[in-house]
C-alpha positions as CSV (number, residue, x, y, z in Angstrom):
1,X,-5.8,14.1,-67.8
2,X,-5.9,16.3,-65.0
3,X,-7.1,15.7,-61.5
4,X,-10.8,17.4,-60.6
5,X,-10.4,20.4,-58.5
6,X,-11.6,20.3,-54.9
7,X,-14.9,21.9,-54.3
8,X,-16.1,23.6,-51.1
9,X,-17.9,20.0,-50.1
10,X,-14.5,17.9,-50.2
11,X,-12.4,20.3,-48.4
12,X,-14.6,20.8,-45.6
13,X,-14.9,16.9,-45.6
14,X,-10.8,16.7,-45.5
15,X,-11.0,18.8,-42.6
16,X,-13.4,17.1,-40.5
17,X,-11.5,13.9,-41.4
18,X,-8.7,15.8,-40.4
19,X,-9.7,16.6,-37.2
20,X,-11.7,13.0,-36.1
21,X,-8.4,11.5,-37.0
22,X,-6.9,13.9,-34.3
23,X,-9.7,13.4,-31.7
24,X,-9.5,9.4,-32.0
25,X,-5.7,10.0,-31.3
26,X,-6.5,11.9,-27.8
27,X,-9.3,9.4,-27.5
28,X,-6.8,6.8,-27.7
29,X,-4.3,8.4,-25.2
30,X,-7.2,9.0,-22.8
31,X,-8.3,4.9,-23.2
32,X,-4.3,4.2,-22.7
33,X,-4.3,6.7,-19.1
34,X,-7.7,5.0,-18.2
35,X,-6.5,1.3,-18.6
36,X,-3.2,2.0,-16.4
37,X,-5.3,3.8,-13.7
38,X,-7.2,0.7,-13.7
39,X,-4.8,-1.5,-13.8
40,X,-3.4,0.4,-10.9
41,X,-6.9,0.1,-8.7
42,X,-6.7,-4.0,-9.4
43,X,-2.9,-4.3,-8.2
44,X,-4.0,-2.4,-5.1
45,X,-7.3,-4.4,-4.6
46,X,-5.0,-8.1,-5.2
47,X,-2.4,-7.3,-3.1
48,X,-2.8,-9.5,0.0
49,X,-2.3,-8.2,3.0
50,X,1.1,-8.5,5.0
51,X,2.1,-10.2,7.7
52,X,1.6,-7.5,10.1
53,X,-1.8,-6.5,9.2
54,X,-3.1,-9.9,9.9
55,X,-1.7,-10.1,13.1
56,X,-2.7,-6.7,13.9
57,X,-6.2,-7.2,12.3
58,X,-6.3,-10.6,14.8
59,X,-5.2,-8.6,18.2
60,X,-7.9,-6.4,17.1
61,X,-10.3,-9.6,16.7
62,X,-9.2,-10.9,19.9
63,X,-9.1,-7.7,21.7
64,X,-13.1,-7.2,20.5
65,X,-13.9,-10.6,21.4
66,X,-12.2,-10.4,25.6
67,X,-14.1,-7.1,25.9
68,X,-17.5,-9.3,25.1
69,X,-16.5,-11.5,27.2
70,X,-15.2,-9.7,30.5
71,X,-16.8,-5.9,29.9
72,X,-13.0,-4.2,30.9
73,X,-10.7,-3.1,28.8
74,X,-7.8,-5.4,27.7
75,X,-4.1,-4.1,27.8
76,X,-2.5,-4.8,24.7
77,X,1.2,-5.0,25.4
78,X,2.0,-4.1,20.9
79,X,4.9,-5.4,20.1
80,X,4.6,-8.8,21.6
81,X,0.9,-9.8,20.6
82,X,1.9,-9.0,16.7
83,X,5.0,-10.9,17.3
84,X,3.2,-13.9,19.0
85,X,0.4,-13.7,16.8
86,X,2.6,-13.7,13.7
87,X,4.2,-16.8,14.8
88,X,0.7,-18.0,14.3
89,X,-0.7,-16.8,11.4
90,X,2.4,-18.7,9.7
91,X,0.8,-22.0,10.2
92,X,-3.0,-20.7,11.0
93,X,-5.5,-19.1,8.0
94,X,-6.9,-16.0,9.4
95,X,-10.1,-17.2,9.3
96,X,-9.3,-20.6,11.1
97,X,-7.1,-18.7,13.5
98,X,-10.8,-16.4,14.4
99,X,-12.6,-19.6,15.3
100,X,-10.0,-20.7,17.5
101,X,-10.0,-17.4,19.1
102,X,-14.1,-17.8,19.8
103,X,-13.5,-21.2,21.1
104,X,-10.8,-20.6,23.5
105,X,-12.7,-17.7,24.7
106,X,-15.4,-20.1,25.4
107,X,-13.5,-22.4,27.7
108,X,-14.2,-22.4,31.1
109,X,-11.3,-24.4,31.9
110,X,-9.9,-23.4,35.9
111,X,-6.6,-22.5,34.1
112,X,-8.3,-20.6,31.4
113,X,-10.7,-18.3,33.6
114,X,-8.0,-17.8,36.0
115,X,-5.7,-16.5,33.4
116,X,-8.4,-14.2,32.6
117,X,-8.2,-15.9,29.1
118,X,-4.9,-14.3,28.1
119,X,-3.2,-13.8,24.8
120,X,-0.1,-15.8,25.8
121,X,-2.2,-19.0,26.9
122,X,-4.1,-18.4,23.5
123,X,-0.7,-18.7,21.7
124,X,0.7,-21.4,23.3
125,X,-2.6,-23.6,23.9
126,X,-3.9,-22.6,20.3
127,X,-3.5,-26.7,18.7
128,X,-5.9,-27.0,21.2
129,X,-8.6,-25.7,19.3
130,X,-8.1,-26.5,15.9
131,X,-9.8,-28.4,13.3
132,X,-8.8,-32.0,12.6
133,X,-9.4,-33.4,9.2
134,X,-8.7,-36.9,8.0
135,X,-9.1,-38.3,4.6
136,X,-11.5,-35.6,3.8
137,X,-13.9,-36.2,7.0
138,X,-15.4,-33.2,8.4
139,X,-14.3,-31.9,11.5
140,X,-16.1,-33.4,14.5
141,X,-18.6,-31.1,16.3
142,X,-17.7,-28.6,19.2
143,X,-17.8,-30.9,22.2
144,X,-19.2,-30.0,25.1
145,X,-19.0,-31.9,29.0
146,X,-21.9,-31.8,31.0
147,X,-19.8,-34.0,33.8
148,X,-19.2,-32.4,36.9
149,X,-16.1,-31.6,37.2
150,X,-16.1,-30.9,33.6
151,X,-13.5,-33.4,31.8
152,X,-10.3,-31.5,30.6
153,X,-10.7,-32.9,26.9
154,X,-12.9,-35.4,24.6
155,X,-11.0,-38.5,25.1
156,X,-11.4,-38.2,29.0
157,X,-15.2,-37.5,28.6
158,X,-15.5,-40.6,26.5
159,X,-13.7,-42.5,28.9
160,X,-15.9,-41.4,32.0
161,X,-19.3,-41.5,30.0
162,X,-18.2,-45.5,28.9
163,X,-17.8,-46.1,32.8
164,X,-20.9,-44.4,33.5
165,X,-22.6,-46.6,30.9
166,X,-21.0,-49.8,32.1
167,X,-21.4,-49.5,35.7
168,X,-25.3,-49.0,35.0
């Protein structure tokens, strides 16, 4: 018995097999250069940023925030604001280490305004402004003195507003 022999409609089918075989090939090729571009995008979009952006992206944050605050312009001396504010962002989230930033700026402390709210009292005062958390408790509220003189932390406002109380 001997095989049929191929007509016209079979060997045109053969070739457009033929050639869809080839173009899922490059199709597959393409799909293959597409995923690792991709994959590419995602590793540059996850990469955190380093240590030195942060601080430098903070200085900025601070620098915007003093300008608010005293309409000049404020001399960044480079080198040792990253430094100092790398020493921070060690133990400080960036966005914990922003609210600080607004809060110190709001202080009206003698010290503070004298100092024309530097970046070097920032550093070394910036406890001061942090959150405190116990046992899952939310951080108290932003206190505010409305003594006169204004009391140099909560504790002593407590203490004054009890006497108040007491002597009335």
């Amino acid at each position: 018995m001997s095989l049929p022999k191929p007509d016209d409609a079979t060997t045109i089918l053969t070739a457009k097999l033929s050639t869809l075989t080839a173009l899922v090939e490059r199709l597959r090729a393409q799909q293959a250069k597409s995923y690792e571009l991709l994959e590419e995008i995602q590793a540059v979009l996850a990469t955190e940023a380093t240590p030195g952006q942060l601080a430098k992206r903070a200085l900025d944050r601070f620098v915007m925030l003093w300008r608010e605050r005293y309409q000049a312009v404020f001399v960044v001396n480079g080198a040792k604001d990253i430094a100092a504010l790398k020493r921070v962002l060690r133990v400080v989230a960036p966005d914990d280490l922003d609210r600080r930033m607004v809060l110190y700026l709001r202080n009206e402390e003698p010290f503070v305004v004298q100092a024309h709210h530097s970046l070097a009292v920032f550093v070394a005062t910036v406890n001061r402004y942090g959150m405190t958390r116990i046992a899952g408790r939310q951080p108290a509220a932003e206190w505010h003195c409305a003594h006169s003189p204004r009391c140099p932390h909560r504790t002593a406002c407590e203490v004054v507003s009890a006497r108040t109380t007491a002597r009335a």
